[in-house]
C-alpha positions in Angstrom: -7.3 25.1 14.0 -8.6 27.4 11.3 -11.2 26.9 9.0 -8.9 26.8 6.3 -6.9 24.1 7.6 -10.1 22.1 8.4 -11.4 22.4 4.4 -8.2 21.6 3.1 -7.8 18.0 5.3 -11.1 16.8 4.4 -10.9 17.6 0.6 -7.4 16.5 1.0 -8.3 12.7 2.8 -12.0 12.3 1.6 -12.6 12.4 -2.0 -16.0 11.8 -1.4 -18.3 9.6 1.3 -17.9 6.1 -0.3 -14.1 6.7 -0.2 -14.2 7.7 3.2 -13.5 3.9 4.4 -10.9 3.0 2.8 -7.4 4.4 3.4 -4.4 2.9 1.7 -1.3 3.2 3.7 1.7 2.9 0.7 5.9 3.4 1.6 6.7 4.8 -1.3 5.8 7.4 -4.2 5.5 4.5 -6.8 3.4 2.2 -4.5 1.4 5.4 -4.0 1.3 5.8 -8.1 0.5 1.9 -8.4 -2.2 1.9 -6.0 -3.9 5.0 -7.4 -3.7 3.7 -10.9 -6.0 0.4 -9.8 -8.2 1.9 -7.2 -11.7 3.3 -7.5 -13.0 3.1 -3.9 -10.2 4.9 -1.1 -7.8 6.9 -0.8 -4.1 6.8 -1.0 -1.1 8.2 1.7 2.2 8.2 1.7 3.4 6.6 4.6 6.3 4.2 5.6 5.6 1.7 8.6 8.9 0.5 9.0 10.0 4.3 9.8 7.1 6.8 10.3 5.2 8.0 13.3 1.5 7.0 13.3 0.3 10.9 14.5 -0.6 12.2 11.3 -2.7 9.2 10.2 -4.2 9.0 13.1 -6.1 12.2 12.3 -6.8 10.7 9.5 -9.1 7.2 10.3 -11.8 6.9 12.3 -13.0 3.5 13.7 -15.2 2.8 10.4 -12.0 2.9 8.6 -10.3 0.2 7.1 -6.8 0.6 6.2 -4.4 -1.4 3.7 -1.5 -0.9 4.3 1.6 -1.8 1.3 5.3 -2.0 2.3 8.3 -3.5 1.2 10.4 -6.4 2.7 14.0 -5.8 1.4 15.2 -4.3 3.9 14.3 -5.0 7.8 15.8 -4.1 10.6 15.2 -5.0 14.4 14.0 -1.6 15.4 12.3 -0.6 12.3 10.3 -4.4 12.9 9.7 -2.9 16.3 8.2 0.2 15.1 6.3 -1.2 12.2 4.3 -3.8 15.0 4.3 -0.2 17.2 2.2 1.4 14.3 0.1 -1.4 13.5 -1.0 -1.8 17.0 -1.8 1.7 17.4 -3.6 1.4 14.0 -5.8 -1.3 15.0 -6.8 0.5 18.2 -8.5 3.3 16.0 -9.8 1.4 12.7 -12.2 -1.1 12.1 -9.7 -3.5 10.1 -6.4 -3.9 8.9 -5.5 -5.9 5.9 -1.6 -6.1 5.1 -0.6 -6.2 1.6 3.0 -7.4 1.6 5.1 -7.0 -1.4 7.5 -9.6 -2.3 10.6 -7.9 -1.9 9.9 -4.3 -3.5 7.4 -2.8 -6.1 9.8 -4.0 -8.8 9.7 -7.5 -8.0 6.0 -7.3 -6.9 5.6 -5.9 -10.4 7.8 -8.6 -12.2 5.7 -11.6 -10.5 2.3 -9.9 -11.8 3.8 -9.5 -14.8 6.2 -12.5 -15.4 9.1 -11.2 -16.1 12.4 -9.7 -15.3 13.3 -6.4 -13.8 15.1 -6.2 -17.0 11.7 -6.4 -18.9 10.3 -4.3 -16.5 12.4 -1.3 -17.2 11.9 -1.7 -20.9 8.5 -1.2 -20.4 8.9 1.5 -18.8 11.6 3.0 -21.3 13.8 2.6 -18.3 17.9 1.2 -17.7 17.7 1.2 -14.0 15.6 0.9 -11.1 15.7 5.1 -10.9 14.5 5.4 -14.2 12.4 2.8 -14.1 11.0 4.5 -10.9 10.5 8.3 -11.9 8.8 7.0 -15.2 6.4 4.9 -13.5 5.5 7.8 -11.2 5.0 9.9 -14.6 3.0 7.4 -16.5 -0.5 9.5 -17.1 -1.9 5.9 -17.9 -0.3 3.4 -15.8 -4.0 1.4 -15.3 -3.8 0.6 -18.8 -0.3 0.2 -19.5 -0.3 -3.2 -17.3 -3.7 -3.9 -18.1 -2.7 -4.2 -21.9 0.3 -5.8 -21.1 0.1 -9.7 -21.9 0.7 -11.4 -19.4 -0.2 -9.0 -16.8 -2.3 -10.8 -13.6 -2.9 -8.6 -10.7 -4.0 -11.6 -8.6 -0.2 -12.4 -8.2 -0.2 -8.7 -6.2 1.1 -8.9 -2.6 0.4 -12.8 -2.3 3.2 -14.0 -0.4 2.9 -15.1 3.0 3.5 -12.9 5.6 8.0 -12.8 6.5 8.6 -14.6 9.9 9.7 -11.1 11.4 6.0 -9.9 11.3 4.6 -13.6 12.0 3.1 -12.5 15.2 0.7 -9.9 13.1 -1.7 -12.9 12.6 -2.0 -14.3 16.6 -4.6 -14.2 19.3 -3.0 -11.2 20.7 -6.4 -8.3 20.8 -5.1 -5.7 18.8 -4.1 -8.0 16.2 -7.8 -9.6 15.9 -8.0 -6.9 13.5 -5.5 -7.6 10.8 -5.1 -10.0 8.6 -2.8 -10.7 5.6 -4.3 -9.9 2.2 -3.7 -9.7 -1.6 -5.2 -8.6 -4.3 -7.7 -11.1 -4.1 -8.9 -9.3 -1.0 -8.7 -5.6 -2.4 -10.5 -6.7 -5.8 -13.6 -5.0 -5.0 -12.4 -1.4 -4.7 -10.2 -1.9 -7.8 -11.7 -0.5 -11.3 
């Protein structure tokens, strides 16, 4: 590998040495937007668990890492739950801990329950009519932190608070990989949030 290619990856997945822990695993662009809007201490990739192939993270974590990892629960299919447990096992062979941060269905409802509202609402907000509007306008908010900060009502304790879905149940057993993950919310992320 070329010293370019070595440069570019760590100035690409380490900000700077406190970051280095922390690596927030996000399905989406919008989750990715979200979570960078309310972080101060990690880093944020793209990556779907249901879906992707765990090689490029990987290279990423080392076994001080500790990765969050934010996915969506609309839509679940046998083998995608297969390959989602697949990538979390190989996860927790290579980090120090896991913490899942499940959203309730998808970042629009997550969004509505921290905000108590409707989706409805939620696209206003966002000067939005429909959940792609209301998608490509989050993603170019230059000041989403504050725009749900000042919104009344707005509590990011609701964030990714629900219980783990049956289909991933087994996440939280005895088994040994799985002694490493545990189910979180924003509760348990507090501390690296501005």
């Amino acid at each position: 590998m070329s010293i370019f290619w070595i440069n570019f990856w760590k100035r690409a997945v380490f900000k700077n040495r406190k970051d280095a822990q922390n690596l927030f695993l996000a399905e989406g662009e919008t989750e990715v937007k979200l979570i960078e809007s309310l972080i101060r201490a990690g880093n944020v990739r793209k990556f779907n668990m249901w879906t992707g192939k765990p090689g490029q993270i990987i290279k990423l974590i080392g076994s001080s890492h500790n990765l969050y990892i934010v996915y969506d629960t609309d839509q679940i299919y046998r083998n995608e739950r297969n390959t989602f447990i697949s990538n979390i096992v190989t996860f927790a062979k290579n980090c120090a801990s896991i913490t899942l941060l499940q959203q309730s269905e998808n970042l629009e409802d997550e969004l509505c329950r921290a905000l108590s509202c409707s989706k409805k609402t939620l696209y206003s907000l966002f000067d939005a009519q429909g959940v792609r509007g209301f998608k490509g306008n989050l993603i170019a908010e230059s000041n989403l932190h504050q725009k749900l900060v000042n919104r009344s009502g707005f509590n990011p304790e609701v964030l990714w608070s629900k219980d783990i879905i049956q289909p991933l149940a087994e996440l939280t057993g005895d088994y040994a990989p799985y002694k490493k993950i545990k189910k979180g919310s924003y509760l348990s992320v507090r501390h690296l949030m501005k």
